[in-house]
Steps between C-alpha positions, in 0.01 A plus 500: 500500500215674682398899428691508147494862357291323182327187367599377146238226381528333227192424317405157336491223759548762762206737500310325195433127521595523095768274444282190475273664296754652259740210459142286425370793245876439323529137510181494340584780248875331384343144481233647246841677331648174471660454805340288710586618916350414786397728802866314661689566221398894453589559875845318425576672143348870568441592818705807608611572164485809270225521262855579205622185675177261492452586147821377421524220675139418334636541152795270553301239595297516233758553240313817380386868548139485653275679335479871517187527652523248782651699779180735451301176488645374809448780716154606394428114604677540812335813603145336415556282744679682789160723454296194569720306737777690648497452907792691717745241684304450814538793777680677267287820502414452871892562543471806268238674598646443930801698301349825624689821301852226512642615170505228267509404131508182224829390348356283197589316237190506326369755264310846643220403319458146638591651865237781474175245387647294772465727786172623382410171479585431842386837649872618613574769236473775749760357700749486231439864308831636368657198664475229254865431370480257149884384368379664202636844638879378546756331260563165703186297637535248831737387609709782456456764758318804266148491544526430921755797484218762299251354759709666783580801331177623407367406826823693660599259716852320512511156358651376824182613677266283246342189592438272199215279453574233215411155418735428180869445559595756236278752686708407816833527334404859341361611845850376709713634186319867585601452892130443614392233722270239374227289606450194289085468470389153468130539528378499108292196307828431305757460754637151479670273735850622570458866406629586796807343454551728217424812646718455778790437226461808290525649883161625660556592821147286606234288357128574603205182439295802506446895534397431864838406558650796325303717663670318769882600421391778339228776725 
C-alpha cells in the first residue's frame, strides 16, 4: 500500500526499542515480588497485554493481590531507566521525520504518561502532538478494533485509507478488525525467531526486517 491517506504507528518495539528493556525492568521487578521470570518468560506471559490484564494474570500466579504500591513502583523504575537507556528501533525516526506534513498518529497500548517521557526521550514528541492515541481513552484495548478506529477519526481519515505499523499479533488483529492494512515490523531487540510466522497469522498484509523496507512498500 503506497501513498496511504495516514500512518498509524504503534509505539513500543516500533518507534521505541522498549520492549527489551521493559520486559527486563519487570522480570526483575516480579522475581523480587516472588515470582521469579526471566526476560523469555515476560515476553511470553505479558507482552501485548493490558496493564488490568497483566495485573491479573500476575496475581494468579502468585496466589495473591500484589501490593498496593507496586504498580507505582514498577513504573517509576521503568521510567528511570527508559530516561537513561531508551534508544528508538533503528531508522525509526529517519522514517518519521522523511514523513513530511503526512498526517499521522500513535495507536498505543501503553499509558500517556509512559508514551510522552518516551518520545521526549527519543526527541520525536513534536511529531506526535495531539496525535498520541493510549487504549486508555476507549473501553476495549488490542485486539479489538477501538483504539486504531479513534486513531482515524481524529486524524479524519477513513480507516480503509490507514496503513498500520505493528509488531504484536494483537496489534495486527485490532488494526485488520478496523479495515486498515498492516505491516508486520520485525526490526526491534526482542523479536524472536518465528515472529513472523505470527504476524502473518493474525493477518498483516507484509512483514518488514526493517523501516528501510517499509519505507519501501510504504513512500
Amino acid at each position: 500500500m503506497r501513498d496511504p491517506a495516514a500512518i498509524i504507528f504503534d509505539f513500543d518495539g516500533v518507534i521505541a526499542d522498549s520492549e527489551m528493556l521493559a520486559n527486563l525492568v519487570l522480570a526483575e521487578e516480579l522475581t523480587r515480588l516472588g515470582l521469579p521470570t526471566s526476560l523469555e518468560q515476560s515476553y511470553a506471559r505479558y507482552v501485548g497485554t493490558r496493564w488490568d490484564e497483566m495485573i491479573a494474570l500476575i496475581e494468579e500466579q502468585l496466589a495473591r493481590p500484589v501490593p498496593a504500591d507496586w504498580g507505582a513502583h514498577l513504573s517509576d523504575t521503568m521510567m528511570a531507566r527508559f530516561r537513561r537507556d531508551l534508544a528508538e528501533v533503528p531508522g525509526a525516526g529517519d522514517f518519521i521525520r522523511a514523513l513530511g506534513q503526512r498526517p499521522r498518529g500513535i495507536a498505543s497500548s501503553s499509558s500517556p504518561a509512559r508514551l510522552a517521557i518516551s518520545l521526549e526521550v527519543l526527541g520525536l514528541a513534536a511529531h506526535f502532538e495531539g496525535r498520541v492515541f493510549s487504549a486508555e481513552l476507549v473501553e476495549r484495548g488490542k485486539p479489538a478494533p477501538d483504539i486504531f478506529l479513534l486513531a482515524a477519526d481524529r486524524l479524519n481519515v477513513a480507516p480503509e485509507t490507514c496503513l498500520v505499523i505493528e509488531d504484536s499479533p494483537s496489534g495486527v488483529r485490532g488494526a485488520k478488525a478496523a479495515g486498515m492494512q498492516v505491516i508486520g515490523l520485525l526490526a526491534g531487540a526482542h523479536i524472536q525467531p518465528g515472529h513472523d510466522a505470527k504476524l502473518r497469522a493474525a493477518g498483516a498484509d507484509h512483514i518488514a526486517a526493517s523501516w528501510d523496507e517499509v519505507a519501501a512498500l510504504a513512500l
